[in-house]
N, C-alpha and C positions, 0 to 999 in steps of 0.2 A: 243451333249455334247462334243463329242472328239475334234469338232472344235473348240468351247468355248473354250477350255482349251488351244490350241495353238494360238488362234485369237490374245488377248493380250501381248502375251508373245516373238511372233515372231519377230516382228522389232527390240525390244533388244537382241537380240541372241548374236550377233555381239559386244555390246557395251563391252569396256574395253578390247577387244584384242591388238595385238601388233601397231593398227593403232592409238589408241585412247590413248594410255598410257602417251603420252609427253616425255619434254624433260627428267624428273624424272629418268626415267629407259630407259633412252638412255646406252647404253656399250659406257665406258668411253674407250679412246685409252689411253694405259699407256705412259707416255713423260719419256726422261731422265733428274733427277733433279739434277740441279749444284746448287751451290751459288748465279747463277747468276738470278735462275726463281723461288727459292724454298728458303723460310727465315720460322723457325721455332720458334718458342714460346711458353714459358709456360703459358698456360691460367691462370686464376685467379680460375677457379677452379683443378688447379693441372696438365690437360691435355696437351696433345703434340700437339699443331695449329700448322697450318701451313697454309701459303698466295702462290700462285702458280700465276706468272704472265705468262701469256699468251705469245702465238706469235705476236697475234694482241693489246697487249699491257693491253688489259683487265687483272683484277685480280679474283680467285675466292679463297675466304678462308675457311678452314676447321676448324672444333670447337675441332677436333677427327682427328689424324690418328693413325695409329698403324703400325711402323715399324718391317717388318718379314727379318729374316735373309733366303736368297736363300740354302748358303753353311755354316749352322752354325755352325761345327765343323771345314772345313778344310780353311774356308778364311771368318772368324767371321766379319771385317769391310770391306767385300767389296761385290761389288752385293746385294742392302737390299730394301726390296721392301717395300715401303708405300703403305699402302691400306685405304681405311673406314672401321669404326667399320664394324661390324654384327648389322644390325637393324630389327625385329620383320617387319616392313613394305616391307625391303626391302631384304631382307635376307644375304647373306651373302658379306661383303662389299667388293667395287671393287679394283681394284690396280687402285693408281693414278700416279702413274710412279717409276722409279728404281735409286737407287744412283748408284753409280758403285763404288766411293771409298770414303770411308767417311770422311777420311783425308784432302780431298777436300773443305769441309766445313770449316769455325774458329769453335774455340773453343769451344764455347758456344753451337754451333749448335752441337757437335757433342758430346760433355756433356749430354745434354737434350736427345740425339737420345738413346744412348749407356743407360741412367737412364734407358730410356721405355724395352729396347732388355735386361738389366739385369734382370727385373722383370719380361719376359718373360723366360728368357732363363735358371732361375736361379736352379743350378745343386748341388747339396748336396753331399760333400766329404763322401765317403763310410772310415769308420775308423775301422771299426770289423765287419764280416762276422760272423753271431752266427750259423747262421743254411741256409744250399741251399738244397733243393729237388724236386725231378723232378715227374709229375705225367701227365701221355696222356700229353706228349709234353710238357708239362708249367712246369717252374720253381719258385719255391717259394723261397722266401728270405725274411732274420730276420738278419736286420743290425743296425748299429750304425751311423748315420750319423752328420754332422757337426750340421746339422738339429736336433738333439737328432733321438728316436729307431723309424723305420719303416719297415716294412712288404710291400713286393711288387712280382708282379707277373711278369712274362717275358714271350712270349706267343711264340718266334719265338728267339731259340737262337744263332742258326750261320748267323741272320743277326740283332743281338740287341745286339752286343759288339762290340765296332769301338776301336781298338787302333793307337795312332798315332805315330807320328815317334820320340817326345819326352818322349814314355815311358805311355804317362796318358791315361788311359782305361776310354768308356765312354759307358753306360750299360741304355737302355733304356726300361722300363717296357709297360706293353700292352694300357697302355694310353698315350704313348709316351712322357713320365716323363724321366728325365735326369738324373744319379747318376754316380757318377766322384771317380773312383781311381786317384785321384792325382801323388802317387808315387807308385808304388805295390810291389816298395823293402821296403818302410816302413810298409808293411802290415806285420804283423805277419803271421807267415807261415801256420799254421791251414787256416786261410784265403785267402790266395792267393792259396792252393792246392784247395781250392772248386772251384775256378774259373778257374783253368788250363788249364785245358780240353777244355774250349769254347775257347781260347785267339788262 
């Protein structure tokens, strides 16, 4: 009986390992994308295409990509990495190469680019601190945002508040969600004394 049970089963042991998978789930080498190999377009259904020609001249185009910013607080258009979505098949999508300055691109291209990283990226001006408390480490907050009222947690506070050198505070809760003091001398002082402490 116990042979039975491996007799069939054994030759396919092997099948679908790293030998058998194709080109599919080859590890892409990430390129550097200029103007000169990398032309972006808005699909017809809304998306960020994009057409990559090759070294050897071939082209291959994407239906999907999704540009990430490297440094997205202290150098927003430069270093942004294009990746593939996230696919259920394939799991989490690869980098297909890196801008390095996005200035580099016309206009258009870099319209289209900046559309996609705004709706990623996109940070809700804090306007009224109503309520901050602290409980085992985490920080609760009941704010006013440009957003209208949200409630948010902060899990790690002396490294979830970035100030920069113009003054604008940038406070990141434990799902690494964005909310932006703009100016924190226009905050009303109630408000900015809840925040003191961590700045």
């Amino acid at each position: 009986m116990h042979g039975h049970m491996h007799g069939p089963r054994g030759p396919h042991g092997h099948h679908g390992g790293p030998m058998h998978e194709g080109p599919l789930f080859e590890k892409r080498v990430s390129v550097a994308l200029t103007p000169q190999n990398a032309a972006f377009v808005r699909s017809p259904g809304g998306l960020l295409s994009m057409t990559l020609t090759k070294e050897d001249g071939t082209t291959e185009s994407f239906e999907r990509v999704i540009p990430v910013r490297a440094f997205p607080i202290t150098d927003p258009d430069c270093f942004i990495c294009i990746r593939e979505p996230d696919t259920k098949k394939k799991g989490k999508g690869q980098e297909i190469g890196m801008i390095e300055r996005l200035d580099a691109f016309d206009e258009q291209a870099q319209v289209l680019i900046l559309e996609e990283l705004d709706r990623r990226y996109f940070a809700p001006a804090i306007k009224k601190i109503h309520s901050l408390h602290e409980k085992f480490g985490y920080l609760y907050f009941d704010v006013t945002t440009t957003a209208g009222r949200s409630e948010f947690i902060m899990s790690n506070p002396s490294n979830s508040f970035r100030t920069l050198e113009d003054g604008r505070i940038f406070m990141y809760d434990i799902d690494g969600n964005c909310f932006c003091v703009q100016d924190p001398e226009a905050l009303d002082k109630a408000s900015l004394k809840k925040i003191e402490i961590y700045l």
